[in-house]
C-alpha atoms as one frame of an Amber mdcrd trajectory, in Angstrom:
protein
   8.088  11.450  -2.944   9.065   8.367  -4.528  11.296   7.648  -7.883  12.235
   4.192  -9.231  14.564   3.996 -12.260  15.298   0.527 -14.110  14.421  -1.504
 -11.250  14.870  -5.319 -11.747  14.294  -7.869  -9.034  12.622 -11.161  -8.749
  13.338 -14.481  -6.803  16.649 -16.272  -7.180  17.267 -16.955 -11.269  13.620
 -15.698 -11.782  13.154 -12.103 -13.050   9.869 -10.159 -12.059  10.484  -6.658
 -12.319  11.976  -6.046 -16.075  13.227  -1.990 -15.816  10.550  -0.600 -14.251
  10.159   3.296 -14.047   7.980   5.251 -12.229   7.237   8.064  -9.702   4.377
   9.144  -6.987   4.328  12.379  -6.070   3.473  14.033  -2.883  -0.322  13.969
  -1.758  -1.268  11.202  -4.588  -2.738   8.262  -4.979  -1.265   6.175  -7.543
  -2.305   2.822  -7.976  -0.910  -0.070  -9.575  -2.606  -2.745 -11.726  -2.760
  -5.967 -13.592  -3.270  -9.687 -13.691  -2.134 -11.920 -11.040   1.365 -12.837
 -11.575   2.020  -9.207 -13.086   4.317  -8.151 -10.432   2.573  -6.031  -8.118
   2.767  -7.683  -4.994   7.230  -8.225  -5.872   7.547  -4.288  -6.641   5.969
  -2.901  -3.428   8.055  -5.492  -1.446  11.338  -4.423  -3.327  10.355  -0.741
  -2.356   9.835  -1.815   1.034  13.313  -3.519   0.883  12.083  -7.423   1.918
  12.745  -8.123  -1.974  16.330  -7.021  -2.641  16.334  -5.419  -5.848  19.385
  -6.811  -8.925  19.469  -3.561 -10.506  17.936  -0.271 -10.653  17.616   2.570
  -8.516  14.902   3.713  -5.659  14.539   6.931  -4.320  12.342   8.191  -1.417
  11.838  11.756  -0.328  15.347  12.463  -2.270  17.222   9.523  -0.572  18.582
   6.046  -1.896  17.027   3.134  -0.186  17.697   0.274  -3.439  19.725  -1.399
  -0.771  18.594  -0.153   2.657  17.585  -3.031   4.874  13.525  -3.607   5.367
  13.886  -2.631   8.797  14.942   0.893   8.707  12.892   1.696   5.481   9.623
   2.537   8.081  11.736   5.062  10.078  12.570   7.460   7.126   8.602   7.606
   6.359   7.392   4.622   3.810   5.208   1.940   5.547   3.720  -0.862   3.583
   0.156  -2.637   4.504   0.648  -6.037   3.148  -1.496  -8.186   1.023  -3.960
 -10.875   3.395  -3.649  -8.111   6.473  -1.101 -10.249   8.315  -2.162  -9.063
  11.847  -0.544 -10.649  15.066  -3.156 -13.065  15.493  -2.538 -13.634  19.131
  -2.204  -9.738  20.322  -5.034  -7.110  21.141  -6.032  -4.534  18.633  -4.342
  -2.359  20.789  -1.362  -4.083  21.190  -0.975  -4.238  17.379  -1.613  -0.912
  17.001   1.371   0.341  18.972   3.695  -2.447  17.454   3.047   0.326  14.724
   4.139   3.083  16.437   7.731   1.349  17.072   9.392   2.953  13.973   8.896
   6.114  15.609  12.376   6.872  17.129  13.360   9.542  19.991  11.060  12.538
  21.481   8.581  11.348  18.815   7.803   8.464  20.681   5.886  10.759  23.196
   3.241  11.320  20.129   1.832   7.368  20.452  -1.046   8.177  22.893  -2.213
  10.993  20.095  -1.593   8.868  17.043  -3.381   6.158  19.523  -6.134   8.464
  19.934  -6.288   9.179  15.957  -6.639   5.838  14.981  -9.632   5.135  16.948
 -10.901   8.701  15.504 -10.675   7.217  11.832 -11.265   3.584  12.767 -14.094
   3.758  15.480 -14.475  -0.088  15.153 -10.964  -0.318  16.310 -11.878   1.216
  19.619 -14.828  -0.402  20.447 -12.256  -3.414  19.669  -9.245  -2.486  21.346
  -8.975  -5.119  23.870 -10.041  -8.105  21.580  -7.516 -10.676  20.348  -6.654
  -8.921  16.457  -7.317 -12.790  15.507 -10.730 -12.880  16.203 -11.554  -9.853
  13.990 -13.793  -9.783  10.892 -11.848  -9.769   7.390 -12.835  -5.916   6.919
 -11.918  -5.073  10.904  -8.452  -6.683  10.505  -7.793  -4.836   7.257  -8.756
  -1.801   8.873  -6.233  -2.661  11.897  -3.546  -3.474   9.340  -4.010  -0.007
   7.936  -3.740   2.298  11.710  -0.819  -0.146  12.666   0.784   0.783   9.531
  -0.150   4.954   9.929   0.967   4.716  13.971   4.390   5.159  12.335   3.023
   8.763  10.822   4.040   8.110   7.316   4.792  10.099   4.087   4.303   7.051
   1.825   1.647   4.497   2.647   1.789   1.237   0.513  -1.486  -0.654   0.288
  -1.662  -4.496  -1.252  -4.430  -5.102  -2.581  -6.569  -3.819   0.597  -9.733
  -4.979  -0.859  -8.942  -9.123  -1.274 -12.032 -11.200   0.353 -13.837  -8.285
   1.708 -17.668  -7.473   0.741 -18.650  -4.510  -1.262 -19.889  -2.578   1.473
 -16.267  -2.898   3.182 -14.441  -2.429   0.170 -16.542   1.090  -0.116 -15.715
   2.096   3.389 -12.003   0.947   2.775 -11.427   3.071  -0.500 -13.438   5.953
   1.419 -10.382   6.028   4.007  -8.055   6.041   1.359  -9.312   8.770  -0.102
  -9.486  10.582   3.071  -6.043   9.720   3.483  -5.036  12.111   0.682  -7.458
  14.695   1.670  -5.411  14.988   4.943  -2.177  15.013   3.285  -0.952  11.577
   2.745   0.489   9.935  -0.597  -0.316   6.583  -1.478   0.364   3.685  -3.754
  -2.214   1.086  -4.323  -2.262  -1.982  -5.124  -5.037  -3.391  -6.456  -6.643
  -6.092  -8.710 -10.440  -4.279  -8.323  -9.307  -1.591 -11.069 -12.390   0.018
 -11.701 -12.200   0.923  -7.700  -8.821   1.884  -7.703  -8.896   4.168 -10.760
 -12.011   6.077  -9.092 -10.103   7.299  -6.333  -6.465   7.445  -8.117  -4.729
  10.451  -9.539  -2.580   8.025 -11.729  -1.983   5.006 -12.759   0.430   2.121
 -13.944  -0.197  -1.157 -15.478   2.065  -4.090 -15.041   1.700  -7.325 -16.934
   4.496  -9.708 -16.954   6.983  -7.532 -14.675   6.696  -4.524 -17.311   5.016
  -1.014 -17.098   2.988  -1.279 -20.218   0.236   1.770 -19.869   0.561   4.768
 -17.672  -1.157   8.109 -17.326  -3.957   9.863 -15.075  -6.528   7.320 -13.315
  -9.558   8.916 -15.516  -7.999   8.131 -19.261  -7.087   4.668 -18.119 -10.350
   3.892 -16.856 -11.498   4.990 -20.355  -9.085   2.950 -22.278 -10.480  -0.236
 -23.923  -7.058  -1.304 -23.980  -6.322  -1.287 -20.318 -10.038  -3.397 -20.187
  -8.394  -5.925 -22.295  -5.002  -5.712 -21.012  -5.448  -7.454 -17.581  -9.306
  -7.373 -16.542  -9.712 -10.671 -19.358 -13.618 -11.613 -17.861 -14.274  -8.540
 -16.476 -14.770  -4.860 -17.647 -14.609  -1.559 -16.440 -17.672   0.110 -17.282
């Protein structure tokens, strides 16, 4: 689904992303993790083509898209959900919800009221909200909207940034439950995530970044187990 070969990329003179490799395959979830300032956040936005990468190579479904711009990146099937929701404040849930959909392009466009439809089947809230401003939204409901706007495009790849920031533990539950039930259903994804004993629970594999670099990798289970990845980038905290 996805292949990234010596990627490098940063901001201006500074360098992020030191020749990272990696792949997702289809129907996984692969997450990503590590410290603040690891790099996360700058590789999903280089994928997503709003970071343009310095050197390196990204393929999706087969296809080069190192230098394709941001905008048509969506329309061949990878959709990001960015970190802090970023939901258009000012619109209905609805309205943001089919501002999703616009990536769709031709006869497909006659799918919106059933991808409508889905999204209020797997986010019920969303419907019972549909005519409220997306600004007035709880920090869980707007993540939630973030995540149908982005699947209104019917993605292969969904891209999630750390979905769980500032939510409670009760919505960070039902949040990785609709992950999971993304894959069940067919989707891939690649997480993003700084709660690691979450995201390795659900994951089929992992990598860990720290300082722009893939250090670990392997499947979610033996880095959960791996004292190394504790000390690596948790520092106070431990998996257990």
């Amino acid at each position: 689904m996805l292949r990234i070969r010596n990627l490098e990329a940063g901001y201006g003179r500074l360098r992020v992303l030191k020749n990272i490799s990696m792949h997702v395959k289809a129907g996984e979830i692969v997450t990503i993790i590590g410290a603040n300032g690891a790099g996360k956040t700058t590789l999903l936005s280089t994928i997503a083509g709003l970071i343009r990468a310095t050197s390196g190579e990204i393929r999706f479904r087969d296809q080069e898209i190192t230098r394709m711009p941001a905008a048509k990146i969506p329309r061949q099937g990878c959709v990001m959900v960015p970190e802090g929701r970023q939901v258009f404040a000012s619109m209905t849930v609805e309205e943001n919800l089919l501002l999703g959909g616009r990536a769709l392009e031709g006869g497909a466009k006659k799918e919106l009221p059933a991808l409508l439809a889905r999204q209020y089947e797997m986010f019920p809230i969303l419907r019972d909200r549909r005519a409220q401003l997306a600004g007035t939204l709880s920090g869980g409901e707007q993540q939630m909207l973030a995540m149908g706007r982005a699947l209104m495009s019917r993605p292969s790849l969904v891209m999630m940034d750390e979905p769980s920031t500032g939510l409670a533990p009760l919505i960070v539950r039902d949040i990785f439950q609709i992950i999971v039930r993304l894959r069940e259903e067919g989707n891939t994804v690649l997480l993003v995530e700084q709660n690691a004993k979450a995201a390795l629970g659900i994951a089929d594999r992992g990598y860990v970044l720290e300082t722009g670099k893939v250090i670990i990798q392997g499947p979610a289970e033996d880095l959960l187990a791996n004292a190394d990845v504790q000390r690596a980038y948790l520092g106070r905290e431990k998996i257990e």
